[in-house]
Biopython code that builds the backbone (N, CA, C, O; Angstrom):
import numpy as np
from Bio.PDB.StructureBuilder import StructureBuilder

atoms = [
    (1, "UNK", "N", (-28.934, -60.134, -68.867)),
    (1, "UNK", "CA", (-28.493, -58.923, -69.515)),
    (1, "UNK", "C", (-27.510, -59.299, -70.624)),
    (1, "UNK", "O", (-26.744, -60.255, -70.505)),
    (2, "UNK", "N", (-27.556, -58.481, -71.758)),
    (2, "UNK", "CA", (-26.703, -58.918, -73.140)),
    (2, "UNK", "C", (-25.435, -58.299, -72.883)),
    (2, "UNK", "O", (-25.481, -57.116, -72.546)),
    (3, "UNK", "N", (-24.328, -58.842, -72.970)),
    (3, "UNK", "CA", (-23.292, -57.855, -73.340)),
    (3, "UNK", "C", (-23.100, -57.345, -74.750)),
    (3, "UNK", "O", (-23.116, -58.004, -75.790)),
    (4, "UNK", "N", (-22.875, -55.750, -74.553)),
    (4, "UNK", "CA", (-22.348, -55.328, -75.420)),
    (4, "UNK", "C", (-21.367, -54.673, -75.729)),
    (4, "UNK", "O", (-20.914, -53.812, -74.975)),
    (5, "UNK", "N", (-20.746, -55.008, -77.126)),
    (5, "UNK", "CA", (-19.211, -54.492, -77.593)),
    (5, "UNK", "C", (-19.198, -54.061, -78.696)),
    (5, "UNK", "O", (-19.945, -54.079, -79.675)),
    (6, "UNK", "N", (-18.201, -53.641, -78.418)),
    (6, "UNK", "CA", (-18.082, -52.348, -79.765)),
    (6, "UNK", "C", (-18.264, -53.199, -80.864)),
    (6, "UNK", "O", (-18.388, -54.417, -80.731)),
    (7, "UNK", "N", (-18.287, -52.582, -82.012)),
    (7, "UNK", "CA", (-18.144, -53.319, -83.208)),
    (7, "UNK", "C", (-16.741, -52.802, -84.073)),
    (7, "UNK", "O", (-16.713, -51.957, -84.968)),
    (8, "UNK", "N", (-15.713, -53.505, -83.569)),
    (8, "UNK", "CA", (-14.485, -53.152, -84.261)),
    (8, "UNK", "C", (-13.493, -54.382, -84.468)),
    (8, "UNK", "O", (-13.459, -55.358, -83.718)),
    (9, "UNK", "N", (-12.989, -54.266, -85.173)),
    (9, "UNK", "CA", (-12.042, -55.589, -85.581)),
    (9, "UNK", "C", (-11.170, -56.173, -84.226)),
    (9, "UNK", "O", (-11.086, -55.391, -83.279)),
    (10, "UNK", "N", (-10.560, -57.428, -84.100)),
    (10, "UNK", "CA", (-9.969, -57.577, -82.710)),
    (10, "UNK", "C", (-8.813, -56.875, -82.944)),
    (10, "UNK", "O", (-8.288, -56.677, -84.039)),
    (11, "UNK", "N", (-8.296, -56.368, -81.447)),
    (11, "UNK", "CA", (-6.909, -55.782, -81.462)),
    (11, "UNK", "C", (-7.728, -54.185, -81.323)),
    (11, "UNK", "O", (-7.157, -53.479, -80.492)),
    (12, "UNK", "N", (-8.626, -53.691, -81.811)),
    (12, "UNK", "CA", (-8.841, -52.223, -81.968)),
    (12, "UNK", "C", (-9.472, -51.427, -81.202)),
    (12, "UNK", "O", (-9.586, -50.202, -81.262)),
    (13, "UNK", "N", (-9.893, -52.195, -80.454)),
    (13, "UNK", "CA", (-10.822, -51.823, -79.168)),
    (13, "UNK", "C", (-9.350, -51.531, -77.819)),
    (13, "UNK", "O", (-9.612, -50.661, -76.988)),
    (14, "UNK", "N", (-8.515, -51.954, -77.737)),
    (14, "UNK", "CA", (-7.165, -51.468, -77.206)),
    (14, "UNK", "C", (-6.890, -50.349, -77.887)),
    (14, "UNK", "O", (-7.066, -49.329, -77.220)),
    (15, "UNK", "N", (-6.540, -50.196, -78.923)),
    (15, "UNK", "CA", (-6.261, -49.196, -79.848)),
    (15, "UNK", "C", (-6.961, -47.925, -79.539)),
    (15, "UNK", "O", (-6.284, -46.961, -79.183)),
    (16, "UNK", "N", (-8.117, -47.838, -79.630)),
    (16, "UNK", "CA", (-8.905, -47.200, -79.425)),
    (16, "UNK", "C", (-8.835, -46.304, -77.423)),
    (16, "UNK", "O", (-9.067, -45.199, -76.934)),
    (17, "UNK", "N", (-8.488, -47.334, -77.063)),
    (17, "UNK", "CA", (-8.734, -46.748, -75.678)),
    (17, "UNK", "C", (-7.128, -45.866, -75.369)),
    (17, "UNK", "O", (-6.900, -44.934, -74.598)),
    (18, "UNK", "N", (-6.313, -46.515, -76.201)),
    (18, "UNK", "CA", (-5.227, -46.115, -76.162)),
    (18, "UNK", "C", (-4.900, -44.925, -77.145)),
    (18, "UNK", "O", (-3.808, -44.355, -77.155)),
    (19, "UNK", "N", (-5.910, -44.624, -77.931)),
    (19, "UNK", "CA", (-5.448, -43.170, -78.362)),
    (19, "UNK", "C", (-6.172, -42.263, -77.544)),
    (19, "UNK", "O", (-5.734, -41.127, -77.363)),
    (20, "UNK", "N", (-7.366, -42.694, -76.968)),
    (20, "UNK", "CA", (-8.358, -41.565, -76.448)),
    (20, "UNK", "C", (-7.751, -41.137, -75.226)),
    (20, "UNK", "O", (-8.012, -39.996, -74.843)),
    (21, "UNK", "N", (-6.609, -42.212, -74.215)),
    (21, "UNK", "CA", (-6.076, -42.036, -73.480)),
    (21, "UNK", "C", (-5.095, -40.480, -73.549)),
    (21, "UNK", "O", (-5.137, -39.456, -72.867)),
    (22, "UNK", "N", (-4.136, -40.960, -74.865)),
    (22, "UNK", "CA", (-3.018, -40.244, -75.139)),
    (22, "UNK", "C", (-3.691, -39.118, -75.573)),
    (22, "UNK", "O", (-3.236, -38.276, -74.798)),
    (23, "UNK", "N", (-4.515, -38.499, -76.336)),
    (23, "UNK", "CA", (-5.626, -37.601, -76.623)),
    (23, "UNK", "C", (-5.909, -36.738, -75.893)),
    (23, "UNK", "O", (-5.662, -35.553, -76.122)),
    (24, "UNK", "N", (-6.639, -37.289, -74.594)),
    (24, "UNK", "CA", (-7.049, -36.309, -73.340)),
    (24, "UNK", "C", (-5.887, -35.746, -72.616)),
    (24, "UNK", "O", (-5.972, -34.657, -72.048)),
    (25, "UNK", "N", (-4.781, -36.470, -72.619)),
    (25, "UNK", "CA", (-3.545, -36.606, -71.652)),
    (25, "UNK", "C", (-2.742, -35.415, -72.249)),
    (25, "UNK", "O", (-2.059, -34.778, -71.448)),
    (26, "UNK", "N", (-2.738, -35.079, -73.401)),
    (26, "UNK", "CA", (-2.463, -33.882, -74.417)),
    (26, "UNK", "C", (-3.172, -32.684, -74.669)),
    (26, "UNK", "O", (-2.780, -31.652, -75.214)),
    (27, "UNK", "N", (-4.384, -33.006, -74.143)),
    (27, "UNK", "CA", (-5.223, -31.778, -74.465)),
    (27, "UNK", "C", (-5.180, -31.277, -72.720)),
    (27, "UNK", "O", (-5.235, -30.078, -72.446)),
    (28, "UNK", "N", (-5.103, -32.061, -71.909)),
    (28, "UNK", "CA", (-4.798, -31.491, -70.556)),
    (28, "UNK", "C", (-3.591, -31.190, -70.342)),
    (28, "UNK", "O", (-3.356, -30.977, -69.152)),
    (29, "UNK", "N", (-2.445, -31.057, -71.262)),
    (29, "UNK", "CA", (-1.226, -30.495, -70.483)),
    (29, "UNK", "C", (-0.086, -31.191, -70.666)),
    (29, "UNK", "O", (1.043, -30.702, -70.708)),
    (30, "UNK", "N", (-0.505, -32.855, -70.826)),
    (30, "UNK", "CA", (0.636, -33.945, -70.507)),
    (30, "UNK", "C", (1.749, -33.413, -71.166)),
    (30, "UNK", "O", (1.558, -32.676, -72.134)),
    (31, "UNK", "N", (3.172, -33.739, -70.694)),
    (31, "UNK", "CA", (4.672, -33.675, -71.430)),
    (31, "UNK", "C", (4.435, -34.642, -73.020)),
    (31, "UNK", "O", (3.895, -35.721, -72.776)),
    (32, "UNK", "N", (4.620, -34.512, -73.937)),
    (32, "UNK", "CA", (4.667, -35.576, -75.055)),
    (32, "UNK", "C", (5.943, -37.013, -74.665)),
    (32, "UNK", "O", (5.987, -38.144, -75.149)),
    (33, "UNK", "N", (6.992, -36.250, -73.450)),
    (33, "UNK", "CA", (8.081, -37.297, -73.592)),
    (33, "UNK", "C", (7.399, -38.022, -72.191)),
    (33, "UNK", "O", (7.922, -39.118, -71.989)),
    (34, "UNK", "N", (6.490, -37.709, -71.311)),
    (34, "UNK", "CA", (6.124, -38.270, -70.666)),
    (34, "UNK", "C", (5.209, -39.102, -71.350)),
    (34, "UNK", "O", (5.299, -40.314, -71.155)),
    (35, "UNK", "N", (4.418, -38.702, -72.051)),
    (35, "UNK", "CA", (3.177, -39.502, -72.701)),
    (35, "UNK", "C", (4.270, -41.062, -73.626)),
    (35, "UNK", "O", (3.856, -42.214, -73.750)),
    (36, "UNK", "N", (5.259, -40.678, -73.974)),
    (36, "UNK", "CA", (5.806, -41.703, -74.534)),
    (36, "UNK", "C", (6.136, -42.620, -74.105)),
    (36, "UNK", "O", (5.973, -43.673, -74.723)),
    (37, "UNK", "N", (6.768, -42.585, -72.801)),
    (37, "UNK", "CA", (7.554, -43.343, -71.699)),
    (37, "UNK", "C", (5.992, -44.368, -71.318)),
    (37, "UNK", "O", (6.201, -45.562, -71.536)),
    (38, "UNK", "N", (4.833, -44.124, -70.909)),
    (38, "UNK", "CA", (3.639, -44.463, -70.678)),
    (38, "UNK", "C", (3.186, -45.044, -72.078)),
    (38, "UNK", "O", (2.780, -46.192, -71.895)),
    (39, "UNK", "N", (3.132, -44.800, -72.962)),
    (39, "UNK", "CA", (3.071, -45.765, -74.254)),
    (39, "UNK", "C", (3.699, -46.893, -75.070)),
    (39, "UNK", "O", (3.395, -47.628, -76.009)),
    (40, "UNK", "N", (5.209, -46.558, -73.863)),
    (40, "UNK", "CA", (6.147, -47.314, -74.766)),
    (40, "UNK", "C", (6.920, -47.296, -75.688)),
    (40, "UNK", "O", (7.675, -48.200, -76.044)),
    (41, "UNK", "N", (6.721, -45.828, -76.325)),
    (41, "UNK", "CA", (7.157, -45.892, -77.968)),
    (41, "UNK", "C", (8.431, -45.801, -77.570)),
    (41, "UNK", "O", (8.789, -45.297, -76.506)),
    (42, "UNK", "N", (9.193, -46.310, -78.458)),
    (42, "UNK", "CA", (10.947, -46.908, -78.690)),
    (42, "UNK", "C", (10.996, -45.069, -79.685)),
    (42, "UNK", "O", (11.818, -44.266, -79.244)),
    (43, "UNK", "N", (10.397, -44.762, -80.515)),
    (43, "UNK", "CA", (10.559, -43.636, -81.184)),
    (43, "UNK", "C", (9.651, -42.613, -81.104)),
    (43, "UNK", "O", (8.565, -42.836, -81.639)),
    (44, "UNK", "N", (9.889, -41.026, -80.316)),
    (44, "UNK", "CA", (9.445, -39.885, -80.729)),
    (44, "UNK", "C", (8.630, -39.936, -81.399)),
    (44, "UNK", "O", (7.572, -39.593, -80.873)),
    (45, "UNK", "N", (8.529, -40.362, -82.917)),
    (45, "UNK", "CA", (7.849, -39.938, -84.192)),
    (45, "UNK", "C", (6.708, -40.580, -83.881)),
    (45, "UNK", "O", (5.743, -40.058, -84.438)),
    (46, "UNK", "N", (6.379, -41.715, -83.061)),
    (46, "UNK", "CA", (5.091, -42.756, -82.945)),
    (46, "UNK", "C", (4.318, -41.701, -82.129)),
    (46, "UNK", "O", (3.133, -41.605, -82.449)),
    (47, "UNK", "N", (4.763, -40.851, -81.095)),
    (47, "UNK", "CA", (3.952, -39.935, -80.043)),
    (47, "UNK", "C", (3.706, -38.838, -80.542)),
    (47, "UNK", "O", (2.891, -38.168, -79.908)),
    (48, "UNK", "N", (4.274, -38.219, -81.822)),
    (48, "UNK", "CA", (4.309, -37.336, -81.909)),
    (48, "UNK", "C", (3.145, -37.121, -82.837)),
    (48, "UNK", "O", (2.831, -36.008, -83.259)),
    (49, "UNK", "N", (2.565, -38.158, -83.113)),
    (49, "UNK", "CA", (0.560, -38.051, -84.264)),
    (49, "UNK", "C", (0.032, -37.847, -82.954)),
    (49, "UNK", "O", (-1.179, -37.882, -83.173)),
    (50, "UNK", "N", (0.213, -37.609, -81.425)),
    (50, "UNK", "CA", (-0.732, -36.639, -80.330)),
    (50, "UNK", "C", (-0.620, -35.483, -80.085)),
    (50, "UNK", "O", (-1.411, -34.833, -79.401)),
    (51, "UNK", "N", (0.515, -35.014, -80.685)),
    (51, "UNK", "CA", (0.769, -33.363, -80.649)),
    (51, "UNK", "C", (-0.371, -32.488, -80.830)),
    (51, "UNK", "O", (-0.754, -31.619, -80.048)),
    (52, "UNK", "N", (-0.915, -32.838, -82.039)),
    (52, "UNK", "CA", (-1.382, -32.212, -82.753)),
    (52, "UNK", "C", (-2.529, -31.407, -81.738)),
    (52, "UNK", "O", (-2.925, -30.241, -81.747)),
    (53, "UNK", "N", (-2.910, -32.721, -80.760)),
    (53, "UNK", "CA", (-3.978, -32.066, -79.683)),
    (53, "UNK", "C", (-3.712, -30.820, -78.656)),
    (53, "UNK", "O", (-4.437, -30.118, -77.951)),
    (54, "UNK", "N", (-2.255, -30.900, -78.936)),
    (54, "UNK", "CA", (-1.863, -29.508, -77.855)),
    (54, "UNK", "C", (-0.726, -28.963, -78.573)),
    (54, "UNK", "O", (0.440, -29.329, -78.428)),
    (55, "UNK", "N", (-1.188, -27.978, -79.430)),
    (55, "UNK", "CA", (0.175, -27.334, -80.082)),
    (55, "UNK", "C", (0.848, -26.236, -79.339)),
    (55, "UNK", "O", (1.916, -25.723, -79.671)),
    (56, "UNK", "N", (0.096, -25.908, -78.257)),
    (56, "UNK", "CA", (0.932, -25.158, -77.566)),
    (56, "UNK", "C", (2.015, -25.633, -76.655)),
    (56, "UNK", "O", (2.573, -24.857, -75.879)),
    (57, "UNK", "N", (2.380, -27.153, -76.758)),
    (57, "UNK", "CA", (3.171, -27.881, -75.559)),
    (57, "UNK", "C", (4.621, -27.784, -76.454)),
    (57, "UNK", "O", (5.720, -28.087, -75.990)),
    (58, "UNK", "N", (4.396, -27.334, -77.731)),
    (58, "UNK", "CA", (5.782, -26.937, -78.504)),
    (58, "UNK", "C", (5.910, -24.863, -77.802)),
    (58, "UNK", "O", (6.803, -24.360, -77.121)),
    (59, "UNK", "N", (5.198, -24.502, -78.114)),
    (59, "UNK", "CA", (5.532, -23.119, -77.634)),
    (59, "UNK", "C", (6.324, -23.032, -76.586)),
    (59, "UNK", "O", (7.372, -22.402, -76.445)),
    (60, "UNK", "N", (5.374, -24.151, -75.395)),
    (60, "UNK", "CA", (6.076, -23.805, -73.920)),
    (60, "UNK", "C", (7.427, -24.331, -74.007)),
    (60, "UNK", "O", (8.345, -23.931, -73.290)),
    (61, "UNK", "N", (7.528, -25.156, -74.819)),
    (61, "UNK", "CA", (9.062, -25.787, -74.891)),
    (61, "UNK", "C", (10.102, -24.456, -74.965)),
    (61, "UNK", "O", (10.829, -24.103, -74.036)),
    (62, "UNK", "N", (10.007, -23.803, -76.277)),
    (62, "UNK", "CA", (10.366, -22.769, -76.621)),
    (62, "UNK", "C", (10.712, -21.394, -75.919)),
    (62, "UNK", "O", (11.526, -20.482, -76.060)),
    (63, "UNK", "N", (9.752, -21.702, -75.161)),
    (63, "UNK", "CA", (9.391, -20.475, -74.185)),
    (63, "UNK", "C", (10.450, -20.836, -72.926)),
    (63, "UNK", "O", (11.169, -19.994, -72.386)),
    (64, "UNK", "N", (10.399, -22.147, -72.601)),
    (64, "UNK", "CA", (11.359, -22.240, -71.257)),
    (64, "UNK", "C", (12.634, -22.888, -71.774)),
    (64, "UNK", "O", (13.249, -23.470, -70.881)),
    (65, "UNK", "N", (13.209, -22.946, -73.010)),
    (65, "UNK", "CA", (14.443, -23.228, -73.294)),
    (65, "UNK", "C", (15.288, -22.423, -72.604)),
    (65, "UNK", "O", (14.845, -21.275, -72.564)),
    (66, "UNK", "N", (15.917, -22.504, -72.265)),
    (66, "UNK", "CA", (17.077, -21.679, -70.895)),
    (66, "UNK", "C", (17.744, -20.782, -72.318)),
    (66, "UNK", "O", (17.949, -19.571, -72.407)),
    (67, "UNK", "N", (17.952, -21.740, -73.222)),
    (67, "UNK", "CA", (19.574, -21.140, -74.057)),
    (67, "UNK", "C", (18.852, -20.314, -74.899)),
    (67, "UNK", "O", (19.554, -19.895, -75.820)),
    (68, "UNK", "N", (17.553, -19.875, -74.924)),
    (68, "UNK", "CA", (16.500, -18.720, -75.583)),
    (68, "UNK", "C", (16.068, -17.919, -74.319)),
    (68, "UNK", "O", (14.979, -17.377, -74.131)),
    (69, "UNK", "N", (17.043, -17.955, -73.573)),
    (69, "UNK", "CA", (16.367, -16.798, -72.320)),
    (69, "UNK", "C", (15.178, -17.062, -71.569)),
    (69, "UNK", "O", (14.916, -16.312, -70.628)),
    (70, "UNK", "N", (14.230, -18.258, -71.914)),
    (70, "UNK", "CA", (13.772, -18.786, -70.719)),
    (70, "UNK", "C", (13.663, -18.943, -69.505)),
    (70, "UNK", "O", (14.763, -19.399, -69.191)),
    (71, "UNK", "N", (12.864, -18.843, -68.309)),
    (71, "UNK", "CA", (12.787, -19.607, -67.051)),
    (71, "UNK", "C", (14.526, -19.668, -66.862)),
    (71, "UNK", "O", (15.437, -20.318, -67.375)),
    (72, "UNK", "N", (14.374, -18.306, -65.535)),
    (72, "UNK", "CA", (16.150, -18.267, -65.196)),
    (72, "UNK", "C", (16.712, -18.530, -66.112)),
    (72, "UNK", "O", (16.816, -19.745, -65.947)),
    (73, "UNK", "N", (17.321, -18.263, -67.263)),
    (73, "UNK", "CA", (18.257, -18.509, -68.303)),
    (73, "UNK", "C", (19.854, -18.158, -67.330)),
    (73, "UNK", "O", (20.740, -18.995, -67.504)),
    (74, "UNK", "N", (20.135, -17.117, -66.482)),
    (74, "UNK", "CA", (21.232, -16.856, -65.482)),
    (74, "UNK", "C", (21.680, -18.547, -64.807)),
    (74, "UNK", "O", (22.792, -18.799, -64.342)),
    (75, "UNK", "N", (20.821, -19.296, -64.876)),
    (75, "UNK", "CA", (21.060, -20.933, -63.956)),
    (75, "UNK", "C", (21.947, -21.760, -64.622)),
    (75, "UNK", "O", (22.675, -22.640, -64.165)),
    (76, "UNK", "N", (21.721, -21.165, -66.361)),
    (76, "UNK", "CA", (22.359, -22.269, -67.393)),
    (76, "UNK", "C", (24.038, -21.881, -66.935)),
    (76, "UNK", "O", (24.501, -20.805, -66.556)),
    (77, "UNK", "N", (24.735, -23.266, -67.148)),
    (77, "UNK", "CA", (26.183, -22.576, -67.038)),
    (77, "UNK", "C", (26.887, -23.314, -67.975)),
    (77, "UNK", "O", (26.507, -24.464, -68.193)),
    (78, "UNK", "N", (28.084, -22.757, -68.720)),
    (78, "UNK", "CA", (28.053, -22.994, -69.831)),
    (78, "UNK", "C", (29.769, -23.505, -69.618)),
    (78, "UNK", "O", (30.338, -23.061, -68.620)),
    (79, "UNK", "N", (30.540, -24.410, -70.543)),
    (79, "UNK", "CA", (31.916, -24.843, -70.152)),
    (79, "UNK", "C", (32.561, -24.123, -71.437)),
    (79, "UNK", "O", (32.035, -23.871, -72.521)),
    (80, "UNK", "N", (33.664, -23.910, -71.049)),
    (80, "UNK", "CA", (34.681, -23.564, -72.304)),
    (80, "UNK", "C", (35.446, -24.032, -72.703)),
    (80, "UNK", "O", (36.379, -24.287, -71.941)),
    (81, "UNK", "N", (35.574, -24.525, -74.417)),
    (81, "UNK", "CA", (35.789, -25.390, -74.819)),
    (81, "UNK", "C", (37.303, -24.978, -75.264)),
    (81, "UNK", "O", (38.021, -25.718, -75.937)),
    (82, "UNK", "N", (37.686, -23.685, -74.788)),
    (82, "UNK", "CA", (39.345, -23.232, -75.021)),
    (82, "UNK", "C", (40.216, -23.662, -74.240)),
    (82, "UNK", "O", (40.118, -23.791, -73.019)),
    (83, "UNK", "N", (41.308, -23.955, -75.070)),
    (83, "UNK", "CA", (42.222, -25.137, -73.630)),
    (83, "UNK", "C", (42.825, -24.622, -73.031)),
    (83, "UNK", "O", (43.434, -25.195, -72.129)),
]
sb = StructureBuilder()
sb.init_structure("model")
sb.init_model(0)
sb.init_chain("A")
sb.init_seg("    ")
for serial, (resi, resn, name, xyz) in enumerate(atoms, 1):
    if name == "N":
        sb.init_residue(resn, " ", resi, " ")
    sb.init_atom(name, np.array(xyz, "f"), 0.0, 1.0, " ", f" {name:<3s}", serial, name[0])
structure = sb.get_structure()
């Protein structure tokens, strides 16, 4: 039996499995800061060309920010900075 492989430059065939990974992992739901931690990226901005697959994972952000009345917003407790 022949093996066969992709036809892509070396190094890209990782590449490849590694965006389709981050891809699906976004279109199902994943956290973006979880997806990062699992990629490695040292910077936000490298994870953040997978957004694009789930733009609603910015809404929900939005949506459960406590300090926008979010999910129990009553839980947040806040210090005062008067002496």
């Amino acid at each position: 039996m022949k093996d066969v492989k992709p036809d892509l430059p070396d190094g890209q065939a990782t590449h490849a499995l590694r965006h389709s990974f981050a891809t699906h992992f976004m279109i199902n739901g994943g956290s973006i800061i979880t997806l990062q931690r699992i990629l490695g990226h040292s910077r936000i901005e490298q994870t953040m060309v997978y957004a694009h697959f789930a733009p609603e994972y910015l809404q929900d952000a939005v949506s459960l920010n406590p300090l926008r009345g979010g999910v129990d917003s009553q839980s947040v407790h806040t210090v005062s900075t008067v002496g």
